[in-house]
TORTI-49982 format. One record per residue (C-alpha): residue in one letter; z, y, x. Coordinates in Angstrom, 1 decimal. Layout:
! residues N
rest,z,y,x
A,Z,Y,X .
...
This chain:
! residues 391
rest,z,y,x
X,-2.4,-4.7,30.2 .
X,-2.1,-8.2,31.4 .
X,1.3,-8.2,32.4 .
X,2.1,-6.1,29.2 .
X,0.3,-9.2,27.3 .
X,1.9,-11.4,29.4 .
X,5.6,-10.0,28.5 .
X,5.1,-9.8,24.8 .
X,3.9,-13.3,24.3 .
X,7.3,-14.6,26.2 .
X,9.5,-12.4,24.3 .
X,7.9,-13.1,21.0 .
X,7.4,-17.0,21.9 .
X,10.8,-18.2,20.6 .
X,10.0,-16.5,17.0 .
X,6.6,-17.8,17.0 .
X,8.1,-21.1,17.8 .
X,9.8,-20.8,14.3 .
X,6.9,-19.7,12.8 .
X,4.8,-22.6,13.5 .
X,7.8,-25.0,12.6 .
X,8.1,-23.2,8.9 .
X,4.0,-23.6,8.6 .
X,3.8,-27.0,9.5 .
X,6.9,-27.9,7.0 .
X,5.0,-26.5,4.7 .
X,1.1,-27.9,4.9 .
X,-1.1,-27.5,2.2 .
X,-4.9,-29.3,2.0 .
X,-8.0,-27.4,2.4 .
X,-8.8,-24.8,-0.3 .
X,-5.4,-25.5,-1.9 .
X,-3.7,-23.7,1.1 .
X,-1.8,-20.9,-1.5 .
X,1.7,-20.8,-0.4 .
X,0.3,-20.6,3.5 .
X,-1.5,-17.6,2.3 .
X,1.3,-15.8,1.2 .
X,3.5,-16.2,4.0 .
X,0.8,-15.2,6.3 .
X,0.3,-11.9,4.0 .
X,4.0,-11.7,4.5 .
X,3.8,-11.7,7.8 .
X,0.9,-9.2,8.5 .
X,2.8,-6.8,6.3 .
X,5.9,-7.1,8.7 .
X,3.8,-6.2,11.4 .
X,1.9,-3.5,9.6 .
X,-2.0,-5.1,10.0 .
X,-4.5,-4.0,7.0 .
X,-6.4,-7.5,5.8 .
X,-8.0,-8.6,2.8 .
X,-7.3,-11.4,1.1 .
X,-8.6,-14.2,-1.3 .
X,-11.6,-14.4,1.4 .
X,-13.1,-18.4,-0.1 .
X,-10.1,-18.6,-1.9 .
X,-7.5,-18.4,0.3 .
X,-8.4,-16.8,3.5 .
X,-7.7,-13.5,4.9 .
X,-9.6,-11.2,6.9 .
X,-7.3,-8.8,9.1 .
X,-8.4,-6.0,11.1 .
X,-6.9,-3.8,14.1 .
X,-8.9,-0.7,14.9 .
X,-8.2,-0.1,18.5 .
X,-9.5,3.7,20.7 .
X,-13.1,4.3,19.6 .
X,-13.0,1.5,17.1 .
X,-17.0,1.5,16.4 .
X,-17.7,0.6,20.2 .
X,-17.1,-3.4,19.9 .
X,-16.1,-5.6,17.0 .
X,-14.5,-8.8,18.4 .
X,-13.8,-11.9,15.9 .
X,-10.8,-13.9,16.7 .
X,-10.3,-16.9,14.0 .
X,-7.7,-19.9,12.7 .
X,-8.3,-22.7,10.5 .
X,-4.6,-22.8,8.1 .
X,-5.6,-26.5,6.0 .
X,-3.7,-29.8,6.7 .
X,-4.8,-33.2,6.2 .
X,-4.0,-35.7,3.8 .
X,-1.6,-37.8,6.3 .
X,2.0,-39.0,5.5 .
X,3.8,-37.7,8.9 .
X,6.0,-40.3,10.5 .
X,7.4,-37.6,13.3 .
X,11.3,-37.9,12.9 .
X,11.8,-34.2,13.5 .
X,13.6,-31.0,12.1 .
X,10.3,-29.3,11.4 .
X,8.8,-32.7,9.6 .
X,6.3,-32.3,6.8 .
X,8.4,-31.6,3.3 .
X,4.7,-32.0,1.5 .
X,4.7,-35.7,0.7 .
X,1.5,-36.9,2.0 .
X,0.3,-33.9,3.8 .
X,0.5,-32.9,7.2 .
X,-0.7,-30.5,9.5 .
X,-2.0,-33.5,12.0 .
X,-4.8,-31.4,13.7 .
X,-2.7,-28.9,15.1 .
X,-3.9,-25.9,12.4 .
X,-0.4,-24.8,12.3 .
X,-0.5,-24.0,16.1 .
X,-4.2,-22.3,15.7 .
X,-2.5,-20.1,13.0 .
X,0.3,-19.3,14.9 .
X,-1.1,-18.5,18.1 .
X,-3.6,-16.1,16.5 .
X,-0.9,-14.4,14.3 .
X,1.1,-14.1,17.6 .
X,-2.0,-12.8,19.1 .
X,-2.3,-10.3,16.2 .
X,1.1,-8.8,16.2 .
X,1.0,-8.0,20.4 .
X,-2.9,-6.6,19.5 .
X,-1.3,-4.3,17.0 .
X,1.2,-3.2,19.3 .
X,-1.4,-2.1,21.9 .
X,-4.2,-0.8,19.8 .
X,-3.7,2.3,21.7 .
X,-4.5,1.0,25.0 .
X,-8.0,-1.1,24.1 .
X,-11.3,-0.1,23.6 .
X,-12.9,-1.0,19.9 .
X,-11.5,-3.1,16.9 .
X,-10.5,-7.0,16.5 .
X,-11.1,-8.7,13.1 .
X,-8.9,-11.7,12.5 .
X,-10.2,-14.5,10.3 .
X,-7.5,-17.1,8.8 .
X,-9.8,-19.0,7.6 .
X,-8.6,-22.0,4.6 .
X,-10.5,-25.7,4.3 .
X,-12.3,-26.2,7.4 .
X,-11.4,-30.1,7.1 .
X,-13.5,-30.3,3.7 .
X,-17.2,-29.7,2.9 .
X,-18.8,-27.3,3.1 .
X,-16.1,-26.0,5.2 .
X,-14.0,-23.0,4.6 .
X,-16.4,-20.9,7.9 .
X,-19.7,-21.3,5.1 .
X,-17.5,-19.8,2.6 .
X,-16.3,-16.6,4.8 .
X,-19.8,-16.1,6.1 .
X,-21.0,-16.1,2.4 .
X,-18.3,-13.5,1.6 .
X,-19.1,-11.3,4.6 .
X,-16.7,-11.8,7.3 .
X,-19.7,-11.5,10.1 .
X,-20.7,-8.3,8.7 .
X,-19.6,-4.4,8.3 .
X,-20.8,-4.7,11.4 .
X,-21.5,-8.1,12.9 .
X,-18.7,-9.0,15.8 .
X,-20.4,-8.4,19.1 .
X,-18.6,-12.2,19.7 .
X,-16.2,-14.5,18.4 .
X,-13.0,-16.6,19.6 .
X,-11.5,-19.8,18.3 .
X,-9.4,-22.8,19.5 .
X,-8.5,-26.1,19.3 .
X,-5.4,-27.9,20.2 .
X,-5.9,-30.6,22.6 .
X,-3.2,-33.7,22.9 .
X,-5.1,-35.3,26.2 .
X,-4.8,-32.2,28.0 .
X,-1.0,-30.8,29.2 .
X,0.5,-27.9,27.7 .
X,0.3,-24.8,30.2 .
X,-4.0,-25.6,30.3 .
X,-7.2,-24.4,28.3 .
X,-10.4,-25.9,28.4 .
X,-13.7,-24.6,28.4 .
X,-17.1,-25.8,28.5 .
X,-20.8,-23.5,27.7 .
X,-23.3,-24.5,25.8 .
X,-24.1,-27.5,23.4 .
X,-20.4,-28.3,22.9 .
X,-19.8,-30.2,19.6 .
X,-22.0,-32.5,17.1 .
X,-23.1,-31.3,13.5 .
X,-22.0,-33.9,10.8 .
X,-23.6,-35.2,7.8 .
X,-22.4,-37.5,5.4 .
X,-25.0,-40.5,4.4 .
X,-24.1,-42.2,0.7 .
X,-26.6,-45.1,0.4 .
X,-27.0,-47.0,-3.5 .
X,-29.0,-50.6,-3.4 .
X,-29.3,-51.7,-6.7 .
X,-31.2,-54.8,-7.9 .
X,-30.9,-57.4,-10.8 .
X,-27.4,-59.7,-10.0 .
X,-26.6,-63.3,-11.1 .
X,-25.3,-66.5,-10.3 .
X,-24.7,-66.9,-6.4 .
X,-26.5,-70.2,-7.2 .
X,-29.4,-68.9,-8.2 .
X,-30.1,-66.3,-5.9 .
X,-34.2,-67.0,-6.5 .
X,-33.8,-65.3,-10.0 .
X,-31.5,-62.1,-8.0 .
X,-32.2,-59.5,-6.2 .
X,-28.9,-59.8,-3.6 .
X,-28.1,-57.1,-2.6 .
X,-25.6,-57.7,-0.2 .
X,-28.4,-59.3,1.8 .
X,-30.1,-56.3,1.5 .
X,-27.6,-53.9,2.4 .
X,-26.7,-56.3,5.6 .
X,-29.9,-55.7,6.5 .
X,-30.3,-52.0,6.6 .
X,-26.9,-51.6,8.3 .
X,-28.4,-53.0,11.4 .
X,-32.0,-51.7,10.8 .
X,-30.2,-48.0,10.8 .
X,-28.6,-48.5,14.3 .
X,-32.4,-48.7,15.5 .
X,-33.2,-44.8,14.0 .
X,-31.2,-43.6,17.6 .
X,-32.5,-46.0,19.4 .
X,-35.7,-46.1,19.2 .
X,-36.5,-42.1,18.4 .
X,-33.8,-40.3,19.8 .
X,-34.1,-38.9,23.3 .
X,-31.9,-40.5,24.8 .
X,-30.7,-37.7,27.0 .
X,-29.4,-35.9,24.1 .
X,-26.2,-37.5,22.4 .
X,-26.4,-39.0,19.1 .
X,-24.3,-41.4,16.7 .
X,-25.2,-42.9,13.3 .
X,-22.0,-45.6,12.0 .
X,-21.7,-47.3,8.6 .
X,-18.4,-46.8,7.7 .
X,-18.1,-48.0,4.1 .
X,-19.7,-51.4,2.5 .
X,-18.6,-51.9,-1.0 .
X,-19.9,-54.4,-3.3 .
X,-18.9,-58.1,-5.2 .
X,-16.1,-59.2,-6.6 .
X,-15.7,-62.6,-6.4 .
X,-17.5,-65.8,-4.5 .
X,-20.0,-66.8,-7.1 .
X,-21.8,-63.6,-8.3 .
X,-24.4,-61.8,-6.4 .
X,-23.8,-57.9,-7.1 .
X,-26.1,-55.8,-9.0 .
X,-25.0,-53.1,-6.6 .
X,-24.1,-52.4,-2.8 .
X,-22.9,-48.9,-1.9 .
X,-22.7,-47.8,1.8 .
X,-21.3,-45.0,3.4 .
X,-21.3,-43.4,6.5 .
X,-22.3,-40.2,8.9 .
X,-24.6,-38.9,11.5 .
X,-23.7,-36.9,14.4 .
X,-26.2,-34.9,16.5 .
X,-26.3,-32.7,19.3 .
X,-29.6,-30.6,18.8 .
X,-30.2,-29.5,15.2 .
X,-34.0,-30.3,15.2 .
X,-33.4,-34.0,16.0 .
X,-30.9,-33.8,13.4 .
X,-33.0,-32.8,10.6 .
X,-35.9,-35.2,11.5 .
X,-33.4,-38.3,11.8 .
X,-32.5,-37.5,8.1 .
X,-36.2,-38.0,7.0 .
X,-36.3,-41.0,9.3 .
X,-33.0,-42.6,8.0 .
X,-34.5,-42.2,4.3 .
X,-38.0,-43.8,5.2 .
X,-37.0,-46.9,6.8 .
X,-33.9,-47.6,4.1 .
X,-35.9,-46.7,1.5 .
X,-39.3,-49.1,2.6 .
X,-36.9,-51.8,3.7 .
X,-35.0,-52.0,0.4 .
X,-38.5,-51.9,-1.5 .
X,-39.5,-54.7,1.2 .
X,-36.8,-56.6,-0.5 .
X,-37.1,-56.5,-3.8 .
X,-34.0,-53.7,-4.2 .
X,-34.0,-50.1,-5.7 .
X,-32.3,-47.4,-3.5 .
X,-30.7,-44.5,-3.7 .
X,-29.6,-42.3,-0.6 .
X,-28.5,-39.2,-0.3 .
X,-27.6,-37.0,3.3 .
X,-24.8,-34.2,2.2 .
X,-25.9,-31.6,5.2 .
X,-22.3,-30.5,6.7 .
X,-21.3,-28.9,9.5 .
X,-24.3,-27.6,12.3 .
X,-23.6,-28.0,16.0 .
X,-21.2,-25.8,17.9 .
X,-22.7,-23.9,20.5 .
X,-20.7,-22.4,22.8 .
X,-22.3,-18.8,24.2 .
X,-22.8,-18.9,27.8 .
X,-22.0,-15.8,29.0 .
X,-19.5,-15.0,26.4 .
X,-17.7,-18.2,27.3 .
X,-18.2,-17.5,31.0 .
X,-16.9,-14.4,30.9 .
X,-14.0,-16.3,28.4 .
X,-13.0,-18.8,31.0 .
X,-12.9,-15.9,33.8 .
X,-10.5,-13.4,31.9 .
X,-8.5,-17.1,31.5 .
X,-8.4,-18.1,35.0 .
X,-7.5,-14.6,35.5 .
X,-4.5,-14.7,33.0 .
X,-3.2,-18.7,33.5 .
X,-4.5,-19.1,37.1 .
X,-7.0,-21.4,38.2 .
X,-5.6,-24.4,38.3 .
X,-4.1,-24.0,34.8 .
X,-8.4,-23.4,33.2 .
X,-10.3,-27.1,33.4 .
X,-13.8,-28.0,31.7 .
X,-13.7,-30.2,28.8 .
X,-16.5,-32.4,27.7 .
X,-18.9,-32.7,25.0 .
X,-17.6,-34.1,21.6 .
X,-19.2,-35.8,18.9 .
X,-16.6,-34.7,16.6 .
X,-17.4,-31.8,14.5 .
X,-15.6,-28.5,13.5 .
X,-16.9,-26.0,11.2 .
X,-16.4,-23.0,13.5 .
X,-20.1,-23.9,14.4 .
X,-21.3,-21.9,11.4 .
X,-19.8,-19.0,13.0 .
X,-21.5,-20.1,16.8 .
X,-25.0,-20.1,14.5 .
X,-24.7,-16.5,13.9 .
X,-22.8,-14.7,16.6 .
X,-21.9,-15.2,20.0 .
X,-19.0,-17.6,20.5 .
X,-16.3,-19.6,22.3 .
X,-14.4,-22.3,21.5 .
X,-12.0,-23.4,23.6 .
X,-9.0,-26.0,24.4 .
X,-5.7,-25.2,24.4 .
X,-3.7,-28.1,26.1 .
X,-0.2,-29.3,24.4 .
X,0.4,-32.8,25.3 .
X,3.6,-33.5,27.5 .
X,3.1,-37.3,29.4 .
X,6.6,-36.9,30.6 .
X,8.1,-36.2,27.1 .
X,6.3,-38.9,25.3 .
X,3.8,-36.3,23.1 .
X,0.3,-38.1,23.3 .
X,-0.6,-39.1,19.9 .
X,-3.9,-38.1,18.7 .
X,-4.9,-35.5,16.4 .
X,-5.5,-37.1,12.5 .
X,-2.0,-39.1,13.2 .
X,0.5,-39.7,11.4 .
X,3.0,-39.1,14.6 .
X,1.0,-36.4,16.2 .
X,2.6,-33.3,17.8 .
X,2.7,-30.7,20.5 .
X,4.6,-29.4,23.3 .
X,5.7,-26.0,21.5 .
X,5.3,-23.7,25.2 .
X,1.6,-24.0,24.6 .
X,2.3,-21.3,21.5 .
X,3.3,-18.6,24.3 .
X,-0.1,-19.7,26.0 .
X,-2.2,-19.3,23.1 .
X,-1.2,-16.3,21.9 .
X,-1.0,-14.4,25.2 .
X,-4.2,-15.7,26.3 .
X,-5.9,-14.7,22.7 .
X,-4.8,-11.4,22.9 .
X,-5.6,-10.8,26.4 .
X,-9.5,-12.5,25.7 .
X,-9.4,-9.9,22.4 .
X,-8.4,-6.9,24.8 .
X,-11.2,-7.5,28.0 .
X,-14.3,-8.6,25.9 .
């Protein structure tokens, strides 16, 4: 089977190489993702795998029924949205969506899995159970396209015994995955903060309420809610991205808007830092004369990756790549919203190296010049459908 895998995923790399170029010409922005959609129904139709689509819009559940197809369900999923980036990459394959661009390697997610699905369909007579395939739209955008498929059903009819996704990762060299068990990447929530008090004359500020002063202060105040009540064993980050408010040099503004976002590592903290975040801006902008308004948009949870299924994950990898080719990664505080799927069944999420030092691809994902080093397609997809096949 391996060497079977192995062989597909070289013969079909060159057309999947194609594949990804034409979908990352073509990027579309989360829940808007319509054209994407079609082309991958287009494509599951040439290879002759049942799905349903217009899952949260624009998502698609496919599923292969392998030998005794009610023994194991395993979930295999890609994220298909772009960002909201003008690419500067002077290349064939460039963006043609003014503005849009698949900067955090989706396009390679997509392909790889689709790869993976086409060499799963050929073998379905040769593994044991069935593999349902989520392409999954808007995971850059609350409240992430994962929330959506869950509501919808797409970890039920029965419940995948464990799920697979991946990340493209620019640091690490093409030819390498990445794995790492456990707490693996941050929830994120979204903090919008109002001060509002009565304005005036900058040369009067006895008769205002200023509320830039205010809002100055609880900038810094909020960098003491980690601090001081955070264990500081377990990662945390609270930044204050946004400060908007005045006009010119001689009014003191009647209102101050901040903005900015909390990252956790262990969902109870996360939860208890909101109500501490709200107490301490709320009593300092009293303190000061100022009504507030604040408000914490919940997004995604934390990812945790499944021990033994990620284990037994990086095993089947080393077994497939070699061991020098499978490297542990490190915790993130970025978020992805494949951790409402890690919340509910069994997962891994793993890194798929594509940078090239020696060819010049480092930028970072959410780039305008970011790119990969397209032989970590044939990696991906051989390595998804032989994870799919052993689980």
């Amino acid at each position: 089977m391996k060497n079977r895998i192995k062989e597909l995923a070289r013969q079909y790399a060159p057309e999947f190489v194609a594949i990804r170029r034409h979908i990352h010409s073509h990027p579309e922005l989360s829940f808007q993702e319509y054209e994407t959609s079609k082309y991958l129904q287009q494509k599951l139709d040439e290879f002759g795998v049942s799905y349903t689509a217009g899952i949260a819009g624009t998502g698609i559940i496919a599923t292969i029924e392998g030998r005794n197809p009610s023994s194991k369900t395993i979930a295999l999923r890609a994220d298909i949205d772009a960002l909201p980036i003008t690419e500067a990459n002077d290349v064939p394959y460039k963006s043609l969506n003014t503005g849009v661009m698949h900067a955090c390697g989706h396009d390679v997610h997509t392909t790889c899995v689709l790869g993976a699905t086409r060499i799963l369909q050929e073998l379905k007579d040769e593994f044991e159970g069935t593999i349902r395939i989520l392409f999954q739209p808007g995971e850059e955008k609350h409240p992430g396209g994962a929330s959506l498929m869950i509501q919808e059903g797409a970890l039920e009819n029965p419940r995948p015994d464990a799920i697979l996704g991946m990340h493209v990762q620019p640091t690490m060299e093409a030819g390498k995955l990445g794995f790492r068990a456990g707490q693996y990447m941050a929830s994120a929530d979204e903090i919008y903060i109002t001060i509002k008090g009565k304005g005036g004359h900058a040369a009067l500020p006895h008769l205002t309420v200023d509320t830039i002063l205010v809002a100055s202060h609880l900038v810094v105040s909020l960098q003491q809610v980690i601090s001081r009540n955070n264990n500081p064993f377990s990662p945390s980050v609270l930044s204050i991205c946004a400060f908007n408010g005045g006009y010119t040099t001689n009014v003191i503004p009647s209102e101050v808007k901040l903005m900015g976002t909390f990252r956790a590592m262990d969902e109870t903290w996360r939860f208890k830092a909101h109500d501490i975040i709200k107490k301490q801006a709320t009593e300092l902008a009293h303190a000061m004369g100022a009504d507030i308004d604040i408000e914490i948009l919940v997004g995604y949870p934390c990812l945790y990756n499944n021990e033994a299924v990620t284990g037994k994950a990086r095993s089947l990898a080393e077994d497939f790549l070699g061991l020098p080719n499978v490297e542990d990664t490190e915790v993130r505080m970025g978020a992805e919203d494949f951790a409402f799927y890690s919340q509910i069944v069994p997962a891994c999420f793993f890194r798929l190296g594509t940078g090239n030092v020696a060819r010049g691809i480092t930028s970072g994902v959410h780039t305008p010049t970011f790119d990969v080093d397209e032989s970590a397609i044939e990696v991906g997809i051989g390595t998804m459908a032989w994870l799919a096949t052993q689980f």
